[in-house]
C-alpha positions, 0 to 999 in steps of 0.5 A, spaced: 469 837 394 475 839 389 481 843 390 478 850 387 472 849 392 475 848 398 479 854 397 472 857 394 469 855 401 475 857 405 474 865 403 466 864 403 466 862 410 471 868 412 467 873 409 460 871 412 463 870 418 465 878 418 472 877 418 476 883 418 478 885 411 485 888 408 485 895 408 486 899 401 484 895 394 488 889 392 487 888 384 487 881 384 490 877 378 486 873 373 485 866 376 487 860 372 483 855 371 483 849 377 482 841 375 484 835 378 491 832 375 490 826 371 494 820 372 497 820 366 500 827 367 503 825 375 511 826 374 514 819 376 517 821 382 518 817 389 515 821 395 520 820 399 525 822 394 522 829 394 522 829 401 530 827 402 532 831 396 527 837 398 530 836 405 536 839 403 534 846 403 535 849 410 528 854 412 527 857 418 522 855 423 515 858 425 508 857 429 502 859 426 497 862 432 490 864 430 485 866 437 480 861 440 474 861 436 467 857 438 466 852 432 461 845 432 463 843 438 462 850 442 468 854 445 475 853 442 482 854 445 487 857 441 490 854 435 498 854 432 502 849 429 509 849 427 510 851 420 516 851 415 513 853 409 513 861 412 515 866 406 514 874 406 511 875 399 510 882 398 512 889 400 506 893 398 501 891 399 504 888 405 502 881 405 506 874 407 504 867 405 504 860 409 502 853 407 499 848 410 496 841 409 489 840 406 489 835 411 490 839 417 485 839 424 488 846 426 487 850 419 480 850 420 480 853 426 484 859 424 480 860 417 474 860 423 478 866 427 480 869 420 487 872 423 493 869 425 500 872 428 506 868 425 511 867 431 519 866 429 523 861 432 529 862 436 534 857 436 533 856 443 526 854 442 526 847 439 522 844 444 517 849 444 517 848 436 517 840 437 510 841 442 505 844 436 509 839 431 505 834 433 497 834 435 495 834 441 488 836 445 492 842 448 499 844 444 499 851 449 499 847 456 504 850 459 507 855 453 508 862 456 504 868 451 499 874 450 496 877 445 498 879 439 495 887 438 491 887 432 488 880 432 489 877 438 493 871 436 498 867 441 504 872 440 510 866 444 514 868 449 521 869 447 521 868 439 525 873 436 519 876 432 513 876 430 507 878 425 500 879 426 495 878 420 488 878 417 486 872 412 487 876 405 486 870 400 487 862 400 489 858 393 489 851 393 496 848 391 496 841 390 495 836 397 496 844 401 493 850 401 497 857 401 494 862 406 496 869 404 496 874 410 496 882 410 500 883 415 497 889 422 502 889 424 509 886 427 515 887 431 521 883 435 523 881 441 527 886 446 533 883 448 534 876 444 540 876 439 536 874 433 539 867 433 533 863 428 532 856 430 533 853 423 530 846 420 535 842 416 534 834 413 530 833 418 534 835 424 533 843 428 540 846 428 542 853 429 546 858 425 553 860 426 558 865 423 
């Protein structure tokens, strides 16, 4: 299946599960038309020079949660993982975007559930980041949560801020998906500073005055 059916798939799937939908009409934009890039139109660029030179953009640090699900395999815990490519998108209607790689064992889970609640990191909370990097039977062994209130994803304990959403639309982009979200509902965290946990060349760090 190519690119545009993936995608194409990923929104059937979510409509024929009943997943809530955004409230109030969004006129989407023309579609372009989707084909696989040929060789000969590839940019000659080495990957891990994309990876060093795109490193140099400092980001802010995210995990992506979506509620347990029943899938293939009967019932699911809770779904997250860590993700940089965070990026509020519009104000009105209000939506956000992630992306995340077509590869993912965690994306399917959360297109299952059709919602997901973004939790923003605080510097204090690398370790935590760390644990839902990687894969792993259960990332939320130990991890302090409850739900959020629209969607009942894993709201983080301690992360200074947090957006609940609906799946609103899924385009393709490359070797990623970009997950649009309509944003429920969102709020901050009482008593934390708002220091953000920033990622940068491959190291976390935080920011200073």
């Amino acid at each position: 299946m190519g690119h545009a059916g993936m995608a194409a798939a990923a929104v059937r799937y979510l409509r024929s599960a009943g997943a809530p939908t955004a409230t109030g009409p969004v006129e989407p934009l023309p579609r372009p038309d989707l084909r696989a890039v040929a060789d000969d139109e590839r940019a000659p660029v080495d990957a891990a020079e994309f990876r060093r030179v795109l490193g140099n953009f400092a980001t802010g640090v995210t995990v992506v949660t979506a509620p347990a699900t029943d899938g293939e395999d009967g019932p699911a815990g809770p779904a997250g993982f860590a993700c940089q490519s965070f990026s509020s998108l519009s104000l009105d209607p209000p939506l956000v975007a992630f992306m995340v790689g077509r590869t993912s064992t965690t994306w399917p889970r959360i297109a299952r559930a059709g919602v997901f609640c973004v939790n923003i990191l605080g510097a204090h909370q690398g370790e935590l980041c760390r644990g839902f990097a990687v894969s792993g039977p259960d990332k939320f062994a130990g991890v302090v949560y409850d739900a959020a209130p629209v969607s009942g994803s894993p709201r983080l304990a301690g992360a200074p801020a947090w957006i609940d959403c609906t799946i609103h639309a899924v385009h393709t982009g490359g070797d990623h998906l970009i997950v649009v979200g309509r944003v429920d509902a969102l709020g901050t965290s009482d008593g934390d500073d708002g220091s953000p946990l920033l990622f940068h060349r491959g190291r976390f760090g935080r920011f200073a005055d």
